[in-house]
mmCIF file as gemmi writes it, N, C-alpha and C atoms, coordinates in Angstrom:
data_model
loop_
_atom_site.group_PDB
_atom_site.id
_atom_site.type_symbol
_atom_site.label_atom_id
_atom_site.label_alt_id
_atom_site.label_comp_id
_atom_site.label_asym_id
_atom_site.label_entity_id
_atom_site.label_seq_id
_atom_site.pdbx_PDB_ins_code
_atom_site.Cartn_x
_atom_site.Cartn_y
_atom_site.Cartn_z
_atom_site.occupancy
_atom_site.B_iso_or_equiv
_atom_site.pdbx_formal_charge
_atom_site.auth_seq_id
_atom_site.auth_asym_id
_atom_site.pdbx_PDB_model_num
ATOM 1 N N . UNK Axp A 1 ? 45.73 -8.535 -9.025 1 0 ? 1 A 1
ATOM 2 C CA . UNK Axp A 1 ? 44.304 -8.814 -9.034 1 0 ? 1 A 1
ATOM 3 C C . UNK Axp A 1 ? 43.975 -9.573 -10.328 1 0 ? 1 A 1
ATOM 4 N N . UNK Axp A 2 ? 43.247 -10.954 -10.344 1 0 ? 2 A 1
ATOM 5 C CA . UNK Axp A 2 ? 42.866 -11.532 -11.18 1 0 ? 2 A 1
ATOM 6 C C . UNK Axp A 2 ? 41.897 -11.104 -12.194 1 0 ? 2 A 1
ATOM 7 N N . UNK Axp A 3 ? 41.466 -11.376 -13.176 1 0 ? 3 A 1
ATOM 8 C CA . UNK Axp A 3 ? 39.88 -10.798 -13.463 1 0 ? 3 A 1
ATOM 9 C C . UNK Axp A 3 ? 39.601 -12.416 -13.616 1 0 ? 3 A 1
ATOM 10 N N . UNK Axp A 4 ? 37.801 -12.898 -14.087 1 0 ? 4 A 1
ATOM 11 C CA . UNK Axp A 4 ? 37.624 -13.877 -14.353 1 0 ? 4 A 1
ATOM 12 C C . UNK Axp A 4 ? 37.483 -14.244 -15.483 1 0 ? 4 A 1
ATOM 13 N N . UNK Axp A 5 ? 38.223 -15.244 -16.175 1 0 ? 5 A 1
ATOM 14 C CA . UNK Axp A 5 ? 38.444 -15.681 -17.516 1 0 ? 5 A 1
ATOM 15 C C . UNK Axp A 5 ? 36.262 -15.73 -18.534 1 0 ? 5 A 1
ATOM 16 N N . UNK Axp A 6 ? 36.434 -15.542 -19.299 1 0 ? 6 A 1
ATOM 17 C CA . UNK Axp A 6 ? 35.143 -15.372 -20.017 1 0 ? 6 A 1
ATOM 18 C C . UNK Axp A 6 ? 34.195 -16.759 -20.392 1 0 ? 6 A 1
ATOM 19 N N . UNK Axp A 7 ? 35.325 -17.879 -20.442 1 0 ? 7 A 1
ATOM 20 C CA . UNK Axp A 7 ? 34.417 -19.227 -19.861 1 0 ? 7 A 1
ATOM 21 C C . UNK Axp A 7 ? 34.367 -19.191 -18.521 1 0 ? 7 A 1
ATOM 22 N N . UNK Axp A 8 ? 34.782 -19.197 -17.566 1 0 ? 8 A 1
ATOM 23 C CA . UNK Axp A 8 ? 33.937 -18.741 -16.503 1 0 ? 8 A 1
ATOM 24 C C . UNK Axp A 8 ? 32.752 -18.339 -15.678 1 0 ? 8 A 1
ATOM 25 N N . UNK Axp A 9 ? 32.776 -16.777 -16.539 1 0 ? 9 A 1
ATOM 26 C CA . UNK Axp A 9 ? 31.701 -15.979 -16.52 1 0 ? 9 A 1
ATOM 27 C C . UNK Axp A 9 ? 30.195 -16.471 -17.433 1 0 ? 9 A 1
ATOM 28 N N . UNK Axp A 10 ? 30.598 -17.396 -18.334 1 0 ? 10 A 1
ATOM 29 C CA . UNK Axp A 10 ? 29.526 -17.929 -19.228 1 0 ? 10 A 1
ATOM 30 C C . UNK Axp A 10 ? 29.18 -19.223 -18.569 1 0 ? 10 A 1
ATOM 31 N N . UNK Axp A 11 ? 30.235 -19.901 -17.763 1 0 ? 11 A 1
ATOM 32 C CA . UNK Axp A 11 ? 29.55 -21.287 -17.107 1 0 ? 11 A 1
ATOM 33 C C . UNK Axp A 11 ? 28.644 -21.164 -16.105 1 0 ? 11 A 1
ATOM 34 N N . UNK Axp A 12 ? 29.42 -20.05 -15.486 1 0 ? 12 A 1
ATOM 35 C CA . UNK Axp A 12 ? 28.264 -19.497 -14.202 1 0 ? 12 A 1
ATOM 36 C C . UNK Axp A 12 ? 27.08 -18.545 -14.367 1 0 ? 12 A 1
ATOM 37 N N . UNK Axp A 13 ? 27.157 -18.526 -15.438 1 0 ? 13 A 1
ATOM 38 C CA . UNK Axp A 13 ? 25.665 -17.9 -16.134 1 0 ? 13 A 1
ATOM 39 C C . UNK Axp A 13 ? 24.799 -18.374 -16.409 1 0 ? 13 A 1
ATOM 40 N N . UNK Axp A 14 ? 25.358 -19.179 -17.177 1 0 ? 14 A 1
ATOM 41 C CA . UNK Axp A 14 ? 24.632 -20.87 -18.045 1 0 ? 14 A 1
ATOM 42 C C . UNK Axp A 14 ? 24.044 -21.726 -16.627 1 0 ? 14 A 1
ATOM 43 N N . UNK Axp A 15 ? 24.516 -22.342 -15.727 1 0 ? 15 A 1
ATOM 44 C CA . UNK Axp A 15 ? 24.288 -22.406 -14.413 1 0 ? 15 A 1
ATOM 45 C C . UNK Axp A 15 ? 23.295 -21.754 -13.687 1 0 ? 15 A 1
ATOM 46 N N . UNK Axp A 16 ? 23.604 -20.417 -14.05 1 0 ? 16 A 1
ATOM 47 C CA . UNK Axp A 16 ? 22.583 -19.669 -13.061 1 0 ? 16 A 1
ATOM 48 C C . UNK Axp A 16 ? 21.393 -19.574 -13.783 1 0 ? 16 A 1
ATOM 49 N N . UNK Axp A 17 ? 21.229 -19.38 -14.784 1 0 ? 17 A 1
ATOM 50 C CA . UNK Axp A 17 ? 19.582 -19.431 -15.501 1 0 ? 17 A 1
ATOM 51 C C . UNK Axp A 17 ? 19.014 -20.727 -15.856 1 0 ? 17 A 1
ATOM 52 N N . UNK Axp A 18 ? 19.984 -21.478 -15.653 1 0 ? 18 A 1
ATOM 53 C CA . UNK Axp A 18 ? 19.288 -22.678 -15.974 1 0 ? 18 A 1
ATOM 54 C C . UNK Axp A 18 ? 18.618 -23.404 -14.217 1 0 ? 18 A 1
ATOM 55 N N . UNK Axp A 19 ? 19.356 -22.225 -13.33 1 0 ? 19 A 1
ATOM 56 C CA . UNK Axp A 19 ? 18.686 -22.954 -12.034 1 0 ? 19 A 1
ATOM 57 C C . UNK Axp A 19 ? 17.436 -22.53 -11.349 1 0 ? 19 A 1
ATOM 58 N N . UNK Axp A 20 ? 17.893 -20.852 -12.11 1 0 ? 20 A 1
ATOM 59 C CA . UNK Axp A 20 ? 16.281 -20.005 -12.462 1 0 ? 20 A 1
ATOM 60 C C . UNK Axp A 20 ? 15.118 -21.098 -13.046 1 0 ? 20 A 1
ATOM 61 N N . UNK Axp A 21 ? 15.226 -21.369 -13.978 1 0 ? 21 A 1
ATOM 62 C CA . UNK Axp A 21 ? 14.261 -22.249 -15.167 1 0 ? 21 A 1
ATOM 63 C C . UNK Axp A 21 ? 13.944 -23.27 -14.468 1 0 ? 21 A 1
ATOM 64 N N . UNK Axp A 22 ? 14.774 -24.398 -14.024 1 0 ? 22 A 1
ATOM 65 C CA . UNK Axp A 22 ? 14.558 -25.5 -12.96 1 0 ? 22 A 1
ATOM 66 C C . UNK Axp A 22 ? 13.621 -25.288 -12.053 1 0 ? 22 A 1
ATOM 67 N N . UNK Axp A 23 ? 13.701 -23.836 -11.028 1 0 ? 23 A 1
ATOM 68 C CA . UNK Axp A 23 ? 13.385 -23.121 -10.315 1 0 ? 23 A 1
ATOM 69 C C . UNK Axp A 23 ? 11.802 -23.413 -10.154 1 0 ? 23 A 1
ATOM 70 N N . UNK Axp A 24 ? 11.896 -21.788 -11.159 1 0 ? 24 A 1
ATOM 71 C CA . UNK Axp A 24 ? 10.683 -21.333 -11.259 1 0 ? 24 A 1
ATOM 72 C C . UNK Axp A 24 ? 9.679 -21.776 -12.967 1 0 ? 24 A 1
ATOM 73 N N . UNK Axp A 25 ? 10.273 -22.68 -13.253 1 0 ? 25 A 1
ATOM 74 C CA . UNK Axp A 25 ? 9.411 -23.379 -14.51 1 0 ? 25 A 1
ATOM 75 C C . UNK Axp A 25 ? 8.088 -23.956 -13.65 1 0 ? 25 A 1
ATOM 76 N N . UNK Axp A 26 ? 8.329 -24.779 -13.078 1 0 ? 26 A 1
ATOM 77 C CA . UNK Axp A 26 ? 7.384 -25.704 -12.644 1 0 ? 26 A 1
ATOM 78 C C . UNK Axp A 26 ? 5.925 -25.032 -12.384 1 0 ? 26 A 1
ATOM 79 N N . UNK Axp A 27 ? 6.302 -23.819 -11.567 1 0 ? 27 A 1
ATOM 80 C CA . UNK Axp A 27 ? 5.111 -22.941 -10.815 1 0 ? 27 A 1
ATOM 81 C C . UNK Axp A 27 ? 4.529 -22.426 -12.216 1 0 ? 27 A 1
ATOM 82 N N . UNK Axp A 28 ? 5.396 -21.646 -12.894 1 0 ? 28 A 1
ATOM 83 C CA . UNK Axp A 28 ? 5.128 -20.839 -14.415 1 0 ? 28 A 1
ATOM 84 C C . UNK Axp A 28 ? 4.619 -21.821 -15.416 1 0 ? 28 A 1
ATOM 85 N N . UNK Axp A 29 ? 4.778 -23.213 -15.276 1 0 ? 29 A 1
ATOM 86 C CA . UNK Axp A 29 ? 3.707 -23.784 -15.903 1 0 ? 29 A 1
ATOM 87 C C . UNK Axp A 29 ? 2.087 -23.584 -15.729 1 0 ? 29 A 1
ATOM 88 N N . UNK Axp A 30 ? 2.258 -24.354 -14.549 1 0 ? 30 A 1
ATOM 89 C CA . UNK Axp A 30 ? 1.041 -24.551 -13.369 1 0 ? 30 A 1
ATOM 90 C C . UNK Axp A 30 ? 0.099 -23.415 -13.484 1 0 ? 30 A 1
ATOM 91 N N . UNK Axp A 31 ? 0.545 -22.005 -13.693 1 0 ? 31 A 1
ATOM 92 C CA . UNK Axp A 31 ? 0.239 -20.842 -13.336 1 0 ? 31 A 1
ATOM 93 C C . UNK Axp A 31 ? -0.679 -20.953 -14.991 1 0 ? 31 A 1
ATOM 94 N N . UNK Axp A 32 ? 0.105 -21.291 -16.314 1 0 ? 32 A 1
ATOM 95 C CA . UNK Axp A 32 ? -0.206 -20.967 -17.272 1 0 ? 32 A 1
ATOM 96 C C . UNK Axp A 32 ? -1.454 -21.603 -17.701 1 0 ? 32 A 1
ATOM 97 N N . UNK Axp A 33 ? -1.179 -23.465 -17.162 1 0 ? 33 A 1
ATOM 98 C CA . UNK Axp A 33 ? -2.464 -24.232 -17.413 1 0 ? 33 A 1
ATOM 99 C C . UNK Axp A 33 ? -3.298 -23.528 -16.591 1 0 ? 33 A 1
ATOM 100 N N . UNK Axp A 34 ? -3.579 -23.448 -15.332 1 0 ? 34 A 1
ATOM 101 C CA . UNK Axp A 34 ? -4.928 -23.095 -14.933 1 0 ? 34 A 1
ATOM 102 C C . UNK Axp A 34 ? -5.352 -21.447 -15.57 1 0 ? 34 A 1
ATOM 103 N N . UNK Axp A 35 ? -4.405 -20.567 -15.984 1 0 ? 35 A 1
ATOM 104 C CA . UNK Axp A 35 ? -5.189 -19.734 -16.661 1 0 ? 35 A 1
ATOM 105 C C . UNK Axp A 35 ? -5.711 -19.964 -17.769 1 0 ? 35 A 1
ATOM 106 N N . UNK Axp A 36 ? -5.166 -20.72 -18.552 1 0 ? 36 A 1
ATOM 107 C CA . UNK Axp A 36 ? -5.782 -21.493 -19.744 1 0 ? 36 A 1
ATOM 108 C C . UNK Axp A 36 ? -7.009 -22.088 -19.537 1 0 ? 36 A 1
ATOM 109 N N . UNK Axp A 37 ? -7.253 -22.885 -18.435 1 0 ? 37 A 1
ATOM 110 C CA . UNK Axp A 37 ? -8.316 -23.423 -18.384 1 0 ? 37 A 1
ATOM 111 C C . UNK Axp A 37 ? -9.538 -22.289 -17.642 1 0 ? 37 A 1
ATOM 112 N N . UNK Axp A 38 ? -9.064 -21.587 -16.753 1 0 ? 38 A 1
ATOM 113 C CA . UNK Axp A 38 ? -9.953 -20.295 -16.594 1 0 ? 38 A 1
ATOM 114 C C . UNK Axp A 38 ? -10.596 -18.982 -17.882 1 0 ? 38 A 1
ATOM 115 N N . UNK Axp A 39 ? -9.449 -19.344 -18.567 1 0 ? 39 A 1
ATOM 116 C CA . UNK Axp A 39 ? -10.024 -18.544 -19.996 1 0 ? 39 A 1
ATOM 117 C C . UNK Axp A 39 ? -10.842 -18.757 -20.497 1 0 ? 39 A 1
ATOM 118 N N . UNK Axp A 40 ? -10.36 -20.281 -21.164 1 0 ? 40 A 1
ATOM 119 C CA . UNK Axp A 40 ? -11.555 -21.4 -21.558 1 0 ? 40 A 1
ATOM 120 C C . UNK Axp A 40 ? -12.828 -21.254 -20.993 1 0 ? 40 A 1
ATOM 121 N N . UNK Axp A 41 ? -13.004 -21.877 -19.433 1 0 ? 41 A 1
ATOM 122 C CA . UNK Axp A 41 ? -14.43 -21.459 -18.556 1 0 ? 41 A 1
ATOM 123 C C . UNK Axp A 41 ? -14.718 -20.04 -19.168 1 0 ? 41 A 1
ATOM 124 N N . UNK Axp A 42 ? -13.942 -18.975 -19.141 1 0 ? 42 A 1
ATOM 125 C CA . UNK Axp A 42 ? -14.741 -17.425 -19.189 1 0 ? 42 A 1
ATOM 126 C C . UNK Axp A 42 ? -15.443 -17.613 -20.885 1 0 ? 42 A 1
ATOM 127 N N . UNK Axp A 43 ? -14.869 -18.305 -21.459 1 0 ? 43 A 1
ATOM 128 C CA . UNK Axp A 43 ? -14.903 -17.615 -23.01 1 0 ? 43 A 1
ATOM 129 C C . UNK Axp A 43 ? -16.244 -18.75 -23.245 1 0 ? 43 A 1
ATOM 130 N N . UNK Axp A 44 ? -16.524 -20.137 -22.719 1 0 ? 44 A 1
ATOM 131 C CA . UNK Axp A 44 ? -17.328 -20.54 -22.597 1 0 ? 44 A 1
ATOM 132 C C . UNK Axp A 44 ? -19.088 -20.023 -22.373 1 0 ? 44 A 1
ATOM 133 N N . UNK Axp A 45 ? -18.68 -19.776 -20.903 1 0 ? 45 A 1
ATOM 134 C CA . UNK Axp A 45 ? -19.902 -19.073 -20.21 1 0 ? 45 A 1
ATOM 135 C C . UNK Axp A 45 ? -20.093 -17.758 -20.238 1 0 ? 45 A 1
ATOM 136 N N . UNK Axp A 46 ? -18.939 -16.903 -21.13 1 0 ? 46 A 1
ATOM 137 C CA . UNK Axp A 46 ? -19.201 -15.386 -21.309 1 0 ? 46 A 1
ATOM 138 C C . UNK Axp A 46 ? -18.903 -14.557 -20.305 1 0 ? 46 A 1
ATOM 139 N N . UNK Axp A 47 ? -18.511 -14.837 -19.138 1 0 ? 47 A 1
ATOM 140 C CA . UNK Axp A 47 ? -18.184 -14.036 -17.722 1 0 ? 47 A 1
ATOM 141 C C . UNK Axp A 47 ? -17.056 -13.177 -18.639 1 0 ? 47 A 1
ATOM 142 N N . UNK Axp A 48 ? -16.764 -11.895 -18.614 1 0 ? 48 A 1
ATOM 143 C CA . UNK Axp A 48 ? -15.967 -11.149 -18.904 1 0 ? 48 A 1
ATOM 144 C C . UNK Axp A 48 ? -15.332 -10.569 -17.752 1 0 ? 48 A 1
ATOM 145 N N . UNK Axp A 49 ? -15.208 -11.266 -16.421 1 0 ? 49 A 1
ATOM 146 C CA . UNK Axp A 49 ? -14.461 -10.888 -14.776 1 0 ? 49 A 1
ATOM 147 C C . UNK Axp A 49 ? -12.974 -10.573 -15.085 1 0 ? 49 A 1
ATOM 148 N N . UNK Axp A 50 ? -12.406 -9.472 -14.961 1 0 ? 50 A 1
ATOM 149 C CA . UNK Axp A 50 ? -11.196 -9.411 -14.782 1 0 ? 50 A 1
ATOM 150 C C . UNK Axp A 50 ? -10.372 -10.223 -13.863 1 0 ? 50 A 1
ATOM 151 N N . UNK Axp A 51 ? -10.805 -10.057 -13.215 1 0 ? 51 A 1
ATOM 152 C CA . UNK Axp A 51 ? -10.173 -10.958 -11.779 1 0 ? 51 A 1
ATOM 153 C C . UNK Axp A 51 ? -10.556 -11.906 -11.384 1 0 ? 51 A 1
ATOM 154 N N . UNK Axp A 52 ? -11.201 -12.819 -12.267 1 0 ? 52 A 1
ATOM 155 C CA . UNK Axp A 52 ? -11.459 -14.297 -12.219 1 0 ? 52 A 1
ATOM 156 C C . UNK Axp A 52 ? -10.749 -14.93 -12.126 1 0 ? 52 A 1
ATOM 157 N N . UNK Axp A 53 ? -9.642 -14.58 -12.994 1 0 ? 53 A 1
ATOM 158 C CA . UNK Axp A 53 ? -8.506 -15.522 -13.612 1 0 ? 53 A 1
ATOM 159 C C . UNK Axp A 53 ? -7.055 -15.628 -12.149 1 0 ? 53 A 1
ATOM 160 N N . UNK Axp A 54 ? -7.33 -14.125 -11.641 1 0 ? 54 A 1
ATOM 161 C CA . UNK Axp A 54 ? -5.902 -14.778 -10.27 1 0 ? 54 A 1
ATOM 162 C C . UNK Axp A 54 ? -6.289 -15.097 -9.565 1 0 ? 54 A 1
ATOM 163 N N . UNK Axp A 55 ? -7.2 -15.547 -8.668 1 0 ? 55 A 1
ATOM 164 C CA . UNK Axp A 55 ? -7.63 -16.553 -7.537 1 0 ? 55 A 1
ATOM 165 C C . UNK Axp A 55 ? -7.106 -17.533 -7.884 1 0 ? 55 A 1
ATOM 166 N N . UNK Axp A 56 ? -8.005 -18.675 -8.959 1 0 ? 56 A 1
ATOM 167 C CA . UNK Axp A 56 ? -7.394 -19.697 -9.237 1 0 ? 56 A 1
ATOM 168 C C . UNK Axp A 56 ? -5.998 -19.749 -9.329 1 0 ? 56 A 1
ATOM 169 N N . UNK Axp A 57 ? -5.368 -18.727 -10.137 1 0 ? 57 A 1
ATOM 170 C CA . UNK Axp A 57 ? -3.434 -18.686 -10.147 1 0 ? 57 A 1
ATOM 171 C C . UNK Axp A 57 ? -3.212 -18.588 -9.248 1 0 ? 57 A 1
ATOM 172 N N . UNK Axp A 58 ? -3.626 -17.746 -8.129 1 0 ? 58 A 1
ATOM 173 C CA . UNK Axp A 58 ? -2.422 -18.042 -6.834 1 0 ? 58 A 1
ATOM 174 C C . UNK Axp A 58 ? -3.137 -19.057 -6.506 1 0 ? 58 A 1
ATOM 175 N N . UNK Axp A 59 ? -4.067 -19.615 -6.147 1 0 ? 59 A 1
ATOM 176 C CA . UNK Axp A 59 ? -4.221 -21.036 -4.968 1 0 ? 59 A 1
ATOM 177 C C . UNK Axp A 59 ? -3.225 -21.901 -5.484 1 0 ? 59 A 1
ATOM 178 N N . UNK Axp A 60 ? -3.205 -22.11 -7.438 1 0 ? 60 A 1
ATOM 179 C CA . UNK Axp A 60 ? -2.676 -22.968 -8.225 1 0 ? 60 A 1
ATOM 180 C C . UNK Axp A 60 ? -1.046 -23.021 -7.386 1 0 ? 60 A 1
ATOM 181 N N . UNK Axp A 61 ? -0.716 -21.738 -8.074 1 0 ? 61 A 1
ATOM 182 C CA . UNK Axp A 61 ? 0.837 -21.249 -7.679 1 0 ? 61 A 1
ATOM 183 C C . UNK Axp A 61 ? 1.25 -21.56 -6.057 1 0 ? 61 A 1
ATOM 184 N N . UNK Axp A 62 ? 0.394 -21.506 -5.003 1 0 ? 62 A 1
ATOM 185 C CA . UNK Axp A 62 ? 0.339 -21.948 -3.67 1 0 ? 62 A 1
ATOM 186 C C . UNK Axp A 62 ? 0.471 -23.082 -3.456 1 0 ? 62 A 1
ATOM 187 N N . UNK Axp A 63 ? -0.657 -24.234 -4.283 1 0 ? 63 A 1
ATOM 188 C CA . UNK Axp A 63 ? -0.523 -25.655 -4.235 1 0 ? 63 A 1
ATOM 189 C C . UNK Axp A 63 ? 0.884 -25.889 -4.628 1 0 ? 63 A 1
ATOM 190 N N . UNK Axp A 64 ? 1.082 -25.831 -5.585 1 0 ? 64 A 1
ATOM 191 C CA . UNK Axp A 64 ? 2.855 -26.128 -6.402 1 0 ? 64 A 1
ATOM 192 C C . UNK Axp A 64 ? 3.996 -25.522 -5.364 1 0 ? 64 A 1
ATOM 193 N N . UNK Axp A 65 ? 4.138 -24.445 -4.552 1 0 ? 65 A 1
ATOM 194 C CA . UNK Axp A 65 ? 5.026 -24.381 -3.953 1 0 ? 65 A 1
ATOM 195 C C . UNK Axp A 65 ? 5.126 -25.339 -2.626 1 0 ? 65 A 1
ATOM 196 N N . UNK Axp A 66 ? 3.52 -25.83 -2.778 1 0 ? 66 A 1
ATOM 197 C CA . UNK Axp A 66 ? 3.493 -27.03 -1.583 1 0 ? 66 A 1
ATOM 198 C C . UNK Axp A 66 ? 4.116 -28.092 -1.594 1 0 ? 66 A 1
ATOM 199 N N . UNK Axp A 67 ? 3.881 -28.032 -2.773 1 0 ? 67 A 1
ATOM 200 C CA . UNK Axp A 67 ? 4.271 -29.837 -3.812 1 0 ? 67 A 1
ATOM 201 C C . UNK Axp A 67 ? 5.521 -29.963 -4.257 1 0 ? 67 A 1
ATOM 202 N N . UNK Axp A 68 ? 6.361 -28.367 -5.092 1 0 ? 68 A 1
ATOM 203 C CA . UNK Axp A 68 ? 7.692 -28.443 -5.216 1 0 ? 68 A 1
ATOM 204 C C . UNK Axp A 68 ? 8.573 -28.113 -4.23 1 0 ? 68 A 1
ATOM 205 N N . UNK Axp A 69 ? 8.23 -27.325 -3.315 1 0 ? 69 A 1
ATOM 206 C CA . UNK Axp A 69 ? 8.785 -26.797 -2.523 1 0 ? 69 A 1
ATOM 207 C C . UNK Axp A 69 ? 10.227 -27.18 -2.341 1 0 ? 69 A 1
ATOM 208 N N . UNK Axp A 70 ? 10.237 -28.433 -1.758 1 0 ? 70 A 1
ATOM 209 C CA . UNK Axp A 70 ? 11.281 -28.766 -0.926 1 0 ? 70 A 1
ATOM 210 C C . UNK Axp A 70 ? 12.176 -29.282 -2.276 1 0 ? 70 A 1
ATOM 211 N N . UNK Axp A 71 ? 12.185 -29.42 -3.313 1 0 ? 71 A 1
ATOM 212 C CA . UNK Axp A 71 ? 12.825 -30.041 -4.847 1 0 ? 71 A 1
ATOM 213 C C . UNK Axp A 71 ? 13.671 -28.699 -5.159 1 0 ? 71 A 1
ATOM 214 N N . UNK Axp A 72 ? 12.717 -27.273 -4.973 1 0 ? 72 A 1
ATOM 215 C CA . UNK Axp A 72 ? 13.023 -26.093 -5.464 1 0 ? 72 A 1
ATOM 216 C C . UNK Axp A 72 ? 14.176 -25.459 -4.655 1 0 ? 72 A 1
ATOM 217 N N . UNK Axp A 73 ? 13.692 -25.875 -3.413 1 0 ? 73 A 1
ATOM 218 C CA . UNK Axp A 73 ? 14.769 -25.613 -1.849 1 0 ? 73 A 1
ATOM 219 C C . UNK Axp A 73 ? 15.987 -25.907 -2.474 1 0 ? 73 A 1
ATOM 220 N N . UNK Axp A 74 ? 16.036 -27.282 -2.51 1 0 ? 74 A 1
ATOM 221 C CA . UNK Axp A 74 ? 16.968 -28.707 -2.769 1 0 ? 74 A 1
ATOM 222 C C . UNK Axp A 74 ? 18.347 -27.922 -4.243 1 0 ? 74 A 1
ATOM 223 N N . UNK Axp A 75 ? 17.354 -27.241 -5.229 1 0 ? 75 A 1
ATOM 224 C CA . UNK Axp A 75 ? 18.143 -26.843 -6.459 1 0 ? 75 A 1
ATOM 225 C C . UNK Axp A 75 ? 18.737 -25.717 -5.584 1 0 ? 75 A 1
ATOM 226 N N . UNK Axp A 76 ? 18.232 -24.583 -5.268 1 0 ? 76 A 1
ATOM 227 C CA . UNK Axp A 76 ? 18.597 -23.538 -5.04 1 0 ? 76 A 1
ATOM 228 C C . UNK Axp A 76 ? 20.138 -23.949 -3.91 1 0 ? 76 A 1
ATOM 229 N N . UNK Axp A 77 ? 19.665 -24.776 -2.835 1 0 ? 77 A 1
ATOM 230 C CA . UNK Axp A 77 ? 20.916 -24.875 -1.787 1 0 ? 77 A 1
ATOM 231 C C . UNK Axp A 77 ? 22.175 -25.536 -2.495 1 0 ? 77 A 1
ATOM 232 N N . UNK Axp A 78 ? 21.761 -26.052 -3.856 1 0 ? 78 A 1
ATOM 233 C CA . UNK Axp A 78 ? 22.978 -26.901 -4.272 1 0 ? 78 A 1
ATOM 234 C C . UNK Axp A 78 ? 23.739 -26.106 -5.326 1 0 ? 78 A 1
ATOM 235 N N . UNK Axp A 79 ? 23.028 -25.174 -5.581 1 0 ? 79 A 1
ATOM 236 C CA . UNK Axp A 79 ? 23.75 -23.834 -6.892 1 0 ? 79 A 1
ATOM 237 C C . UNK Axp A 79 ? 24.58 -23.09 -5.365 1 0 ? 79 A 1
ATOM 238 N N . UNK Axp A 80 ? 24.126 -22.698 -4.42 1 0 ? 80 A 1
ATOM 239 C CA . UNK Axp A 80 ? 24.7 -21.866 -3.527 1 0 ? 80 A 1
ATOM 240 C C . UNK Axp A 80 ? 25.777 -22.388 -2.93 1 0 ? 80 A 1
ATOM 241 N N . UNK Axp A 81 ? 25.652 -23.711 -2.63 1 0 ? 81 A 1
ATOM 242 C CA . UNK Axp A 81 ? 26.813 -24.403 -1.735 1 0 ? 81 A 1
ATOM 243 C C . UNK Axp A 81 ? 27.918 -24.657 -2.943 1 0 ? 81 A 1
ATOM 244 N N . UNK Axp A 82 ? 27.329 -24.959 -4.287 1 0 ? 82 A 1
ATOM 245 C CA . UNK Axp A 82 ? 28.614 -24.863 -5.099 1 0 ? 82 A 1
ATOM 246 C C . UNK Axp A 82 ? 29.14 -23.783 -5.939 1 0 ? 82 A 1
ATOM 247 N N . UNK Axp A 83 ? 28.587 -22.262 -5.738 1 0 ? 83 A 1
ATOM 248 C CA . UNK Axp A 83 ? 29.236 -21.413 -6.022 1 0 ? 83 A 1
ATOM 249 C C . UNK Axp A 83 ? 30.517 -20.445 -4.519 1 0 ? 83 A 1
ATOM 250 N N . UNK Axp A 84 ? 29.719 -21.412 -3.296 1 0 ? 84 A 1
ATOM 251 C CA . UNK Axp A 84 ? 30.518 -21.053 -2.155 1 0 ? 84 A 1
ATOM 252 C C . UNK Axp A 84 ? 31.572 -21.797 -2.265 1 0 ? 84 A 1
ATOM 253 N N . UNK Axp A 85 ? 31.406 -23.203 -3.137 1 0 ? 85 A 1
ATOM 254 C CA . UNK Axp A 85 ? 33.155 -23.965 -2.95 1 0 ? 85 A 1
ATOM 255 C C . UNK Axp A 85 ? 34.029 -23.605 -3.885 1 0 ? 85 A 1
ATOM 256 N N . UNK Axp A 86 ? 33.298 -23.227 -4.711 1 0 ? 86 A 1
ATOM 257 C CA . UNK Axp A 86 ? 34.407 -22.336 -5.982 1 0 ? 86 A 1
ATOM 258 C C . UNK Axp A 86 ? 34.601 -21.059 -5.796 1 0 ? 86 A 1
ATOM 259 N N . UNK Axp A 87 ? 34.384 -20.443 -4.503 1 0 ? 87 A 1
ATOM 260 C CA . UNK Axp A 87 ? 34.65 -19.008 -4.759 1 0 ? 87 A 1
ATOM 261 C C . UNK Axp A 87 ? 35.997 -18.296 -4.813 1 0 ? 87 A 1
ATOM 262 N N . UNK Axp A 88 ? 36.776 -19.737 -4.552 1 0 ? 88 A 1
ATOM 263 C CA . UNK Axp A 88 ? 38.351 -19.094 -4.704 1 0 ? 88 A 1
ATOM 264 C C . UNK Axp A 88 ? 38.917 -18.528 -6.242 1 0 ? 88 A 1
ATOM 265 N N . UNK Axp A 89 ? 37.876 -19.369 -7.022 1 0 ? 89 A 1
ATOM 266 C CA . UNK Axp A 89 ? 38.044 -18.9 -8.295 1 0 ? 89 A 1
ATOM 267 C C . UNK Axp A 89 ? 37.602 -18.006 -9.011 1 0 ? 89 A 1
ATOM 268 N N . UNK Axp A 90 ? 36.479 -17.148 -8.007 1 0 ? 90 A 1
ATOM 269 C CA . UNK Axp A 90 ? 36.095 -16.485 -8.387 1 0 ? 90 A 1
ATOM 270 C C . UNK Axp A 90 ? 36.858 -14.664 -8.137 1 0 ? 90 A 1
ATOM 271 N N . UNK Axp A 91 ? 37.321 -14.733 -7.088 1 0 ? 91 A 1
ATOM 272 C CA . UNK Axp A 91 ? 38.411 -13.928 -6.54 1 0 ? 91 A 1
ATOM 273 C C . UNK Axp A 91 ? 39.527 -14.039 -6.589 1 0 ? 91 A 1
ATOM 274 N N . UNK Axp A 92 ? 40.563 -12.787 -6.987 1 0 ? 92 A 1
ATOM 275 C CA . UNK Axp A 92 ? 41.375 -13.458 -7.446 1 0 ? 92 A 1
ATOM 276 C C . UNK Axp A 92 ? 42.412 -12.989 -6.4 1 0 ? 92 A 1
C-alpha cells in the first residue's frame, strides 16, 4: 500500500482552495458590496432594521449565481474531471 507523497497532498490542497476562492469569491464579493452599500443607506437615514440588510444580499447573491453560474459550473467540473484522471495517483 502506497501512502501519498507530501507534495502531493499540498498540490491538491493548494488546488482545492484555490478552486474554493475562484468559486465562491465572486458571490462573497457581491454579497459584501451591497451590504456595504445597505449599511451606508441605514447609517444615512437612521433605519436601525435588522433585517434590512439580507434581502438585498440574497437577491444580490441570486443575481451573481445567475451571471456566474455557468463560469462557477465550468471551475468546479474541471477540478473534478482532473482529480478523476489522476486518481491512480492517488491510490496506491
Amino acid at each position: 500500500m502506497c501512502c501519498l507523497s507530501h507534495e502531493l497532498v499540498l498540490i491538491l490542497a493548494e488546488k482545492g482552495i484555490l478552486t474554493i476562492l475562484f468559486v465562491a469569491g465572486p458571490l462573497l464579493l457581491l454579497a459584501l458590496a451591497v451590504g456595504l452599500l445597505v449599511s451606508i443607506f441605514q447609517a444615512t437615514t437612521q433605519i436601525q432594521e435588522q433585517t434590512l440588510a439580507f434581502i438585498p444580499k440574497i437577491i444580490a447573491v441570486l443575481v451573481g449565481i445567475v451571471i456566474f453560474g455557468r463560469w462557477m459550473l465550468t471551475h468546479i467540473v474541471e477540478f473534478t474531471v482532473e482529480i478523476y484522471q489522476n486518481i491512480n495517483q492517488f491510490v496506491g
